[in-house]
C-alpha positions, -999 to +999 in steps of 0.1 A: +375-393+289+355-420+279+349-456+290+368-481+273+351-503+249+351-540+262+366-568+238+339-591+228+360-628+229+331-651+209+334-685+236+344-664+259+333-671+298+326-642+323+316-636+355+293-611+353+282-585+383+261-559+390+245-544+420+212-519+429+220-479+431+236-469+460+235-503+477+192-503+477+175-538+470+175-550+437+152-581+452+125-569+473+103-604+474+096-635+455+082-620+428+112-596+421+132-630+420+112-646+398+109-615+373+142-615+371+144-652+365+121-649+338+141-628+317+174-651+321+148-672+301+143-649+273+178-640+273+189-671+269+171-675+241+175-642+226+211-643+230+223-673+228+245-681+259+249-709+281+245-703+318+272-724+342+260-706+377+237-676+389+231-663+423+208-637+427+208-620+458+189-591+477+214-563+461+238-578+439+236-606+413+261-629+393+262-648+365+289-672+348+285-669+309+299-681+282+292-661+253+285-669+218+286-639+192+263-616+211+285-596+237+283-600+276+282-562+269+247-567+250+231-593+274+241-573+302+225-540+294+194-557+280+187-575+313+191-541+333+174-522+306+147-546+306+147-551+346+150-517+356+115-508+336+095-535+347+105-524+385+102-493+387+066-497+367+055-517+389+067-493+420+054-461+405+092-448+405+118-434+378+155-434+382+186-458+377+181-492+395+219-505+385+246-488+399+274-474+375+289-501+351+281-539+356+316-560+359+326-590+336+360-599+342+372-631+318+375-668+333+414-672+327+415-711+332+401-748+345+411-733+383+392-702+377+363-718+362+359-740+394+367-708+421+342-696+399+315-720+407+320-721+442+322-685+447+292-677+431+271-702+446+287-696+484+272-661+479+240-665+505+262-684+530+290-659+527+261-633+531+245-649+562+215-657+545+216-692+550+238-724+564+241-746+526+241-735+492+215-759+485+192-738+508+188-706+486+167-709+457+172-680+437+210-699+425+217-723+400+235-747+429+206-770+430+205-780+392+244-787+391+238-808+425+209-827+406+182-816+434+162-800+411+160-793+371+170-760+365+167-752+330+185-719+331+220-738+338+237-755+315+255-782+340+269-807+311+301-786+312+311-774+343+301-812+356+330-829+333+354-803+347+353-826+378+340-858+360+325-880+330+307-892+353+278-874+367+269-886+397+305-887+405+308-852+392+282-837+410+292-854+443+328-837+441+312-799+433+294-801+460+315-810+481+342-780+471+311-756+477+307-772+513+340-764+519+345-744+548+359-709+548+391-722+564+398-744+536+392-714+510+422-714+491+414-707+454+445-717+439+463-755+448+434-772+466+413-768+430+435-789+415+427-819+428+391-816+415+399-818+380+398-845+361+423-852+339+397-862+309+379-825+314+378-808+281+396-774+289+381-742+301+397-722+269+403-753+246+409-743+212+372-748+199+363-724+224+392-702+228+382-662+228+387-646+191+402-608+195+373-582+175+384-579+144+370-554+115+358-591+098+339-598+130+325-568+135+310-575+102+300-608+112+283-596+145+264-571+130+249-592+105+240-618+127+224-590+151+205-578+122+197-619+112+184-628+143+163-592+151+143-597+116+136-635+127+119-624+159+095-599+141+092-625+115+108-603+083+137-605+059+172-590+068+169-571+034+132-559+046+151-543+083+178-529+061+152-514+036+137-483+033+100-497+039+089-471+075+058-496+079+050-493+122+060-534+120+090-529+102+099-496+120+092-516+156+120-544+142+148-517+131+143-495+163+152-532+181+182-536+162+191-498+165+187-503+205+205-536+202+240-521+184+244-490+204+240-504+238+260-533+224+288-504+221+284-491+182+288-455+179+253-438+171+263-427+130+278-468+123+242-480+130+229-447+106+252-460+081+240-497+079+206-485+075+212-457+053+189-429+078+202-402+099+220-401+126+192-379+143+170-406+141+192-430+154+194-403+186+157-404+186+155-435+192+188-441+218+163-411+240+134-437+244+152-463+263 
């Protein structure tokens, strides 16, 4: 039986999780760290997400998302896809680095959002690997505590959960990530660090929209948009019949793009009028 597709909720936020094979390292040294960082960059941009909190650690990472109308499911796989090659290149090696599916459970509320924050971020002192938050520096604790600029967090929102203003906001999350483990309840105690101005978690501007058949539409036609703007060609040119090795480079992209992003193999043949074999072909290489 196969997987379930997961429901792509455009403004959704997800905690999203994944961990090395078998338990090994995903991490190994600095420079693993920083790869990895690297390509939060470019998906960022790529995608089109904002970034709440991150914590990378030695065999397991998470990341707080809110999506816009590229899927967790697309970001995801593209940061294993493209993290898994660049590590085992450089070690020599072949073979899954993620183990099974990644995890992306939904933020359900303000509460969540803010158990969010502090559970992510409590990772390395949970794990032993240090006594603060503030003392890792592979998480995105020190740009929402103002220590440091991290431009791979997006701290404007989670910041007016607590407050409009930022200072005072960034003096009460850090204080409910200093909490002790004894005062780690994740349900009343959050309360009391919302402010009543926050804009909501799931307002309506931002509430999750069900897949449709009208936004599948939309999604692949933004996917196919945004893939002939990076190589720098028309939509009509990617969806053409022109085999040029520039214009072939851009459509295997978007062929990559819609069937990790969950479309079946012969939908993607269909919007660019070729075989389904080829469409195989190219699923093979990557």
């Amino acid at each position: 039986m196969g997987r379930p597709r997961r429901i792509h909720a455009e403004g959704g936020i997800y905690h999203a999780m994944t961990r090395g094979d078998g338990g090994r390292r995903l991490f190994a040294d600095e420079a693993d760290y920083a790869a990895f960082m690297e390509l939060l960059a470019r998906a960022k941009q790529r995608f089109r997400f904002d970034m709440y909190a991150y914590c990378l650690m030695p065999t397991h990472l998470h990341l707080l998302l809110r999506v816009s109308a590229i899927s967790v499911s697309v970001i995801m796989h593209w940061l294993q896809l493209m993290y898994a090659k660049k590590f085992n290149r450089i070690r020599e090696r072949w073979g899954h680095v993620f183990q099974d599916r990644f995890k992306a459970p939904r933020c359900r509320d303000d509460r969540h959002l803010l158990a969010l924050l502090r559970y992510i971020h409590r990772n390395p002192v949970r794990g032993g690997l240090v006594e603060s938050a503030g003392q890792w520096p592979w998480s995105g604790h020190q740009g929402l505590v103002g220590a440091r600029p991290d431009p791979l967090v997006d701290k404007d929102f989670p910041l007016l959960m607590f407050s409009s203003d930022e200072g005072e906001a960034m003096r009460l999350y850090n204080e409910l990530v200093r909490k002790t483990p004894g005062e780690d309840s994740d349900e009343a105690p959050l309360s009391v660090y919302l402010s009543p101005s926050r804009p909501e978690a799931l307002s309506r501007e931002h509430r999750p929209k069900e897949e449709t058949a009208t936004s599948q539409e939309e999604d692949w036609r933004k996917a196919a948009d945004e893939e002939a703007s990076i190589a720098g060609i028309s939509t009509a040119d990617l969806l053409g019949d022109d085999r040029g090795r520039n214009m072939a480079q851009a459509r295997h992209a978007f062929i990559r793009r819609m069937v990790i992003g969950g479309w079946k193999p012969t939908r993607v043949a269909d919007l660019l009028g070729c075989s389904p074999a080829l469409i195989s072909q190219v699923c093979r290489r990557f």
